[in-house]
C-alpha positions as CSV (number, residue, x, y, z in Angstrom):
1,X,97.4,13.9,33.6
2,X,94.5,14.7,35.7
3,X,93.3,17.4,33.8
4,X,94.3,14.9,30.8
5,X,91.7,12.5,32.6
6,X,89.2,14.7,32.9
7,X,89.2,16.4,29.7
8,X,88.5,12.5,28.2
9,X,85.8,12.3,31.3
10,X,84.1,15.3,30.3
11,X,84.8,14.7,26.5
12,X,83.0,10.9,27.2
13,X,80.1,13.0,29.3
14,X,79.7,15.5,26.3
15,X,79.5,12.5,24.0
16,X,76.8,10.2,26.2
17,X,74.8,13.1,26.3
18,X,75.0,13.9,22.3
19,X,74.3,10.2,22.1
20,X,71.4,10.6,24.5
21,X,70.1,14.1,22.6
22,X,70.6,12.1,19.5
23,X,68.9,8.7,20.9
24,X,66.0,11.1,21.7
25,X,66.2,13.0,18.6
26,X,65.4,9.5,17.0
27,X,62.8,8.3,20.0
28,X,60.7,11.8,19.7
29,X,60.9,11.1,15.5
30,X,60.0,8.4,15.4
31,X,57.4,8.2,17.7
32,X,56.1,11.4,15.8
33,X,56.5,9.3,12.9
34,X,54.1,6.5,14.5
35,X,51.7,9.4,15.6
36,X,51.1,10.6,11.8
37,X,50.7,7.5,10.5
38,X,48.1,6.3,12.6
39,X,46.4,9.7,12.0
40,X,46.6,9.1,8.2
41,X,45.4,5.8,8.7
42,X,42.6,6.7,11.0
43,X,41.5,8.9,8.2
44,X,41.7,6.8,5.6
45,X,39.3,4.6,7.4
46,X,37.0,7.3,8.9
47,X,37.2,8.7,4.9
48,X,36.3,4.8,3.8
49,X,33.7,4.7,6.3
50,X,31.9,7.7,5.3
51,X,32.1,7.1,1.6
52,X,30.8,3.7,2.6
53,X,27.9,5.3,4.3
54,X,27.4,7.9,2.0
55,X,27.0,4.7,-1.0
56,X,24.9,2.8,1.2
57,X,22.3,5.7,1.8
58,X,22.7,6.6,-2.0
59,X,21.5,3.3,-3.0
60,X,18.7,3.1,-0.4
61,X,17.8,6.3,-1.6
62,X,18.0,5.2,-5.1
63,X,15.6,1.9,-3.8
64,X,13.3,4.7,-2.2
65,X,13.1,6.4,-5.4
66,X,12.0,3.3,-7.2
67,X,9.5,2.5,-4.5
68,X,8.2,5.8,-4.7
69,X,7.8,5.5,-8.5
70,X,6.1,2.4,-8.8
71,X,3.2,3.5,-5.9
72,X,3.1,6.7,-7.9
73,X,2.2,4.8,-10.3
74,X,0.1,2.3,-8.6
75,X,-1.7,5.6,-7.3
76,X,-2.3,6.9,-10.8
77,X,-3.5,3.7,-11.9
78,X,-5.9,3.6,-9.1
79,X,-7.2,7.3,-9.2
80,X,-8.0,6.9,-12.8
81,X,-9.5,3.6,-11.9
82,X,-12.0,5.7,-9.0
83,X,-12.5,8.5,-11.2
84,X,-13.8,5.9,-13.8
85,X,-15.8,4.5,-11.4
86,X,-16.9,7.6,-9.8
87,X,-17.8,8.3,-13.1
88,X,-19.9,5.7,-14.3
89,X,-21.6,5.8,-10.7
90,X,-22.3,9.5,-11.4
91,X,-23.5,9.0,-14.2
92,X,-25.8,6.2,-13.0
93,X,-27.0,8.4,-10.5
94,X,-27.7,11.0,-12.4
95,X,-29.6,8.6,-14.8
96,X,-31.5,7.2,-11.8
97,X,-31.9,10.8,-10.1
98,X,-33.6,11.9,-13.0
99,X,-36.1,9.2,-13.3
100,X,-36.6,9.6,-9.9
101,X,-37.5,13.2,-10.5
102,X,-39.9,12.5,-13.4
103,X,-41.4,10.1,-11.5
104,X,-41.8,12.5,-8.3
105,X,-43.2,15.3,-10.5
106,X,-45.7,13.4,-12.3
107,X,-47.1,11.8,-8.4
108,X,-46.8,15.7,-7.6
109,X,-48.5,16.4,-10.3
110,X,-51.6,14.3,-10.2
111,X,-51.6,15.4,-6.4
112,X,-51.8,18.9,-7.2
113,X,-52.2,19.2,-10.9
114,X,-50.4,22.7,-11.8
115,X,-49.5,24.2,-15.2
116,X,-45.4,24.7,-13.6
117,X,-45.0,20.9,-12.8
118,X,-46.7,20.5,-16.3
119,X,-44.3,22.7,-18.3
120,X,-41.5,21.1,-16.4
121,X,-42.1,17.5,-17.2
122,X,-43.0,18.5,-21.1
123,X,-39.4,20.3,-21.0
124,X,-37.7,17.3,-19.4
125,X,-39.7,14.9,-21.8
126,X,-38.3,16.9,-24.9
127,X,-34.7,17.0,-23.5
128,X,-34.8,13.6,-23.4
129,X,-35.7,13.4,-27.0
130,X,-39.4,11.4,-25.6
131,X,-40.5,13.7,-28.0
132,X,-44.6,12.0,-27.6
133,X,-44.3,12.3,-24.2
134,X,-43.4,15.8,-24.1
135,X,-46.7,16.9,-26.6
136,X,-48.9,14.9,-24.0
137,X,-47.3,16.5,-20.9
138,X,-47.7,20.3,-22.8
139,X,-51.3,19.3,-24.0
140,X,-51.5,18.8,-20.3
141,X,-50.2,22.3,-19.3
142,X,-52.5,24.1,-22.0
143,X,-55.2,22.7,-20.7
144,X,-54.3,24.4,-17.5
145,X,-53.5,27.6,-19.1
146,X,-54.0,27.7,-22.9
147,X,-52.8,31.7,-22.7
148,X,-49.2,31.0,-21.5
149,X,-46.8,30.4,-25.1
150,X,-44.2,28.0,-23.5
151,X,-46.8,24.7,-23.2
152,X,-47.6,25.9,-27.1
153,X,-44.0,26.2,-28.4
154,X,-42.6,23.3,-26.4
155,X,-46.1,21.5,-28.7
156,X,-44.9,22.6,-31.5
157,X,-41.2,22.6,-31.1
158,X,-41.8,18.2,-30.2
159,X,-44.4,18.0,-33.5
160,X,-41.2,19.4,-35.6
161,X,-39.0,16.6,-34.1
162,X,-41.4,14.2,-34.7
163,X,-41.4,15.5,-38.3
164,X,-45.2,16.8,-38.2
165,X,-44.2,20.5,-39.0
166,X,-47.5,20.8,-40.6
167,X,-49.1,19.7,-37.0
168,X,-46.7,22.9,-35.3
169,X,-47.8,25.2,-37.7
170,X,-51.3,24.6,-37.0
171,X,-51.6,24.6,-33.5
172,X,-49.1,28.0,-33.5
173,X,-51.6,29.8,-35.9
174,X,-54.2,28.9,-33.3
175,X,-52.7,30.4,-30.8
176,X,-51.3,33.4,-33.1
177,X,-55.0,33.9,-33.8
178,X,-56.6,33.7,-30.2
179,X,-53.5,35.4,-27.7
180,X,-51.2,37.4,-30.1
181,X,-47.6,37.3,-30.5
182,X,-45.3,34.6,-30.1
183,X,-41.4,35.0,-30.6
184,X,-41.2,31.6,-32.4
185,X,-38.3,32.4,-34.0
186,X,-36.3,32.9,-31.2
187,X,-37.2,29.7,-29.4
188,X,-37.2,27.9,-32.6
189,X,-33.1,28.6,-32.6
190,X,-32.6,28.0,-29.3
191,X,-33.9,23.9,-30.0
Protein backbone atom coordinates (compact mmCIF):
# COMPACT_ATOMS: atom_id res chain seq x y z
CA UNK A 1 0.00 0.00 0.00
CA UNK A 2 2.83 2.32 0.45
CA UNK A 3 4.18 1.83 -2.81
CA UNK A 4 0.31 2.05 -3.73
CA UNK A 5 0.50 5.55 -2.07
CA UNK A 6 3.28 6.69 -3.63
CA UNK A 7 2.65 5.61 -7.05
CA UNK A 8 -0.79 8.04 -6.78
CA UNK A 9 1.85 10.66 -4.95
CA UNK A 10 4.02 10.59 -7.75
CA UNK A 11 1.20 10.01 -10.39
CA UNK A 12 -0.49 13.52 -8.60
CA UNK A 13 3.29 15.12 -8.81
CA UNK A 14 3.56 14.06 -12.58
CA UNK A 15 0.19 15.45 -13.14
CA UNK A 16 0.71 19.12 -11.23
CA UNK A 17 3.65 19.48 -13.10
CA UNK A 18 1.87 18.59 -16.74
CA UNK A 19 -0.67 20.99 -15.37
CA UNK A 20 2.03 23.45 -14.61
CA UNK A 21 4.00 22.79 -18.18
CA UNK A 22 0.57 23.10 -19.65
CA UNK A 23 -0.51 26.31 -17.48
CA UNK A 24 2.78 27.71 -18.89
CA UNK A 25 2.35 26.42 -22.24
CA UNK A 26 -0.82 28.72 -22.21
CA UNK A 27 0.92 31.77 -20.11
CA UNK A 28 4.17 31.86 -22.64
CA UNK A 29 1.19 31.67 -25.66
CA UNK A 30 -0.56 33.78 -24.82
CA UNK A 31 1.57 36.32 -23.77
CA UNK A 32 3.37 35.75 -27.25
CA UNK A 33 0.00 36.17 -28.50
CA UNK A 34 -0.26 39.82 -26.62
CA UNK A 35 3.33 40.50 -27.91
CA UNK A 36 2.35 40.12 -31.80
CA UNK A 37 -0.50 41.89 -31.53
CA UNK A 38 0.78 44.91 -30.13
CA UNK A 39 3.56 44.70 -32.79
CA UNK A 40 0.86 44.55 -35.57
CA UNK A 41 -0.80 47.25 -33.98
CA UNK A 42 2.17 49.41 -33.46
CA UNK A 43 2.57 49.01 -37.17
CA UNK A 44 -0.49 49.68 -38.25
CA UNK A 45 -0.20 53.00 -36.59
CA UNK A 46 3.50 53.79 -37.30
CA UNK A 47 2.21 52.60 -41.19
CA UNK A 48 -1.04 55.24 -40.62
CA UNK A 49 1.33 57.74 -39.39
CA UNK A 50 3.57 57.81 -42.20
CA UNK A 51 0.99 57.65 -44.86
CA UNK A 52 -0.45 60.45 -42.87
CA UNK A 53 2.72 62.38 -43.24
CA UNK A 54 3.55 61.32 -46.49
CA UNK A 55 -0.39 63.01 -47.54
CA UNK A 56 0.28 65.90 -45.66
CA UNK A 57 3.72 66.80 -47.33
CA UNK A 58 2.05 65.75 -50.75
CA UNK A 59 -0.49 68.38 -50.44
CA UNK A 60 1.85 71.04 -49.14
CA UNK A 61 3.93 70.16 -51.92
CA UNK A 62 1.03 70.29 -54.19
CA UNK A 63 0.22 74.08 -52.36
CA UNK A 64 4.09 74.81 -53.17
CA UNK A 65 3.57 73.87 -56.63
CA UNK A 66 0.66 76.20 -57.04
CA UNK A 67 2.48 79.00 -55.25
CA UNK A 68 5.28 78.45 -57.43
CA UNK A 69 3.07 78.68 -60.48
CA UNK A 70 1.27 81.69 -59.95
CA UNK A 71 4.83 83.89 -58.97
CA UNK A 72 6.07 82.28 -62.12
CA UNK A 73 3.61 83.78 -63.55
CA UNK A 74 3.53 86.96 -61.69
CA UNK A 75 7.40 87.00 -62.79
CA UNK A 76 6.52 86.65 -66.46
CA UNK A 77 4.01 89.16 -66.28
CA UNK A 78 6.42 91.50 -64.74
CA UNK A 79 9.57 90.78 -66.97
CA UNK A 80 7.50 91.39 -69.95
CA UNK A 81 6.17 94.36 -68.25
CA UNK A 82 10.24 95.76 -67.67
CA UNK A 83 11.30 94.62 -70.94
CA UNK A 84 8.39 96.85 -72.27
CA UNK A 85 9.44 99.45 -70.30
CA UNK A 86 13.05 99.02 -70.79
CA UNK A 87 12.02 99.18 -74.11
CA UNK A 88 10.20 102.22 -74.64
CA UNK A 89 12.92 103.87 -72.30
CA UNK A 90 15.56 102.60 -74.81
CA UNK A 91 14.05 103.74 -77.26
CA UNK A 92 13.50 107.18 -75.84
CA UNK A 93 16.97 107.35 -75.11
CA UNK A 94 18.06 106.48 -78.19
CA UNK A 95 15.59 109.20 -79.65
CA UNK A 96 16.98 111.68 -77.15
CA UNK A 97 20.79 110.41 -77.60
CA UNK A 98 20.51 111.12 -81.03
CA UNK A 99 19.29 114.57 -80.86
CA UNK A 100 21.71 115.15 -78.42
CA UNK A 101 24.35 114.03 -80.83
CA UNK A 102 23.08 116.22 -83.73
CA UNK A 103 23.01 118.90 -81.56
CA UNK A 104 26.72 118.31 -80.20
CA UNK A 105 28.03 117.97 -83.75
CA UNK A 106 26.54 120.94 -85.20
CA UNK A 107 28.12 123.21 -81.67
CA UNK A 108 31.31 121.06 -82.72
CA UNK A 109 30.94 122.03 -85.91
CA UNK A 110 30.60 125.75 -85.82
CA UNK A 111 33.55 125.52 -83.25
CA UNK A 112 35.77 123.91 -85.61
CA UNK A 113 34.02 123.81 -88.85
CA UNK A 114 35.38 120.44 -90.67
CA UNK A 115 34.24 118.67 -93.89
CA UNK A 116 33.99 114.96 -91.37
CA UNK A 117 31.50 116.58 -88.82
CA UNK A 118 29.89 118.01 -92.16
CA UNK A 119 29.45 114.73 -93.91
CA UNK A 120 28.36 113.19 -90.69
CA UNK A 121 25.45 115.41 -89.86
CA UNK A 122 24.32 115.42 -93.83
CA UNK A 123 24.33 111.43 -93.38
CA UNK A 124 22.40 111.55 -90.16
CA UNK A 125 19.99 114.25 -91.65
CA UNK A 126 19.22 111.87 -94.69
CA UNK A 127 18.76 108.83 -92.35
CA UNK A 128 16.30 110.54 -90.73
CA UNK A 129 14.45 111.17 -93.92
CA UNK A 130 15.20 115.49 -93.07
CA UNK A 131 15.96 115.12 -96.49
CA UNK A 132 16.44 119.49 -96.67
CA UNK A 133 18.46 119.41 -93.97
CA UNK A 134 20.73 116.92 -95.21
CA UNK A 135 21.38 118.98 -98.84
CA UNK A 136 22.20 122.10 -96.50
CA UNK A 137 24.54 120.15 -94.27
CA UNK A 138 26.38 118.45 -97.64
CA UNK A 139 26.32 122.04 -99.44
CA UNK A 140 28.15 122.65 -96.18
CA UNK A 141 30.77 119.97 -96.54
CA UNK A 142 31.39 120.81 -100.33
CA UNK A 143 32.10 123.94 -99.50
CA UNK A 144 34.85 122.58 -97.42
CA UNK A 145 36.01 120.16 -99.91
CA UNK A 146 34.12 120.29 -103.33
CA UNK A 147 36.72 117.30 -104.53
CA UNK A 148 35.59 114.62 -102.12
CA UNK A 149 32.18 112.50 -103.95
CA UNK A 150 30.40 111.61 -100.61
CA UNK A 151 29.10 115.49 -99.71
CA UNK A 152 28.04 115.26 -103.77
CA UNK A 153 26.18 112.00 -103.78
CA UNK A 154 24.71 112.32 -100.31
CA UNK A 155 23.35 116.10 -102.51
CA UNK A 156 22.14 114.28 -104.98
CA UNK A 157 20.95 111.11 -103.35
CA UNK A 158 18.48 113.79 -100.80
CA UNK A 159 17.48 115.95 -104.28
CA UNK A 160 16.02 112.31 -105.57
CA UNK A 161 14.03 111.90 -102.29
CA UNK A 162 12.85 115.13 -102.54
CA UNK A 163 11.79 114.27 -106.06
CA UNK A 164 14.18 116.93 -107.86
CA UNK A 165 16.06 114.17 -109.92
CA UNK A 166 16.61 116.79 -112.39
CA UNK A 167 18.41 118.96 -109.53
CA UNK A 168 20.87 115.46 -108.75
CA UNK A 169 21.64 115.00 -112.18
CA UNK A 170 22.86 118.41 -112.52
CA UNK A 171 24.96 118.93 -109.76
CA UNK A 172 26.51 115.07 -110.45
CA UNK A 173 27.41 116.25 -114.14
CA UNK A 174 29.17 119.11 -112.38
CA UNK A 175 31.14 117.20 -110.57
CA UNK A 176 31.60 114.38 -113.38
CA UNK A 177 32.89 117.33 -115.44
CA UNK A 178 35.39 119.03 -112.94
CA UNK A 179 36.88 115.73 -110.66
CA UNK A 180 36.17 112.57 -112.79
CA UNK A 181 34.57 109.46 -111.86
CA UNK A 182 31.85 108.82 -109.51
CA UNK A 183 30.46 105.24 -108.78
CA UNK A 184 26.89 106.53 -108.64
CA UNK A 185 25.44 103.55 -109.30
CA UNK A 186 26.73 101.71 -106.58
CA UNK A 187 25.72 104.25 -103.98
CA UNK A 188 22.56 104.89 -105.72
CA UNK A 189 21.61 100.99 -104.66
CA UNK A 190 22.84 101.14 -101.52
CA UNK A 191 19.94 104.22 -100.63
Amino acid sequence: MQERVRELENAYKKYLFKKFLKNLFYLVFIGLLIYFIFLIVQNHYKQKSISLEALNYKKELEQNIIKAKILQEKNKITRAKLIQENNHTISKMQIDSKVFSIAKLKNNFYKNPSYERALILAREYYRIKDYKKSIFWALKANDIDKKTEDSWLIFAKAQIALGNKNQAEKALNVYLDSYGFIELDKELEND
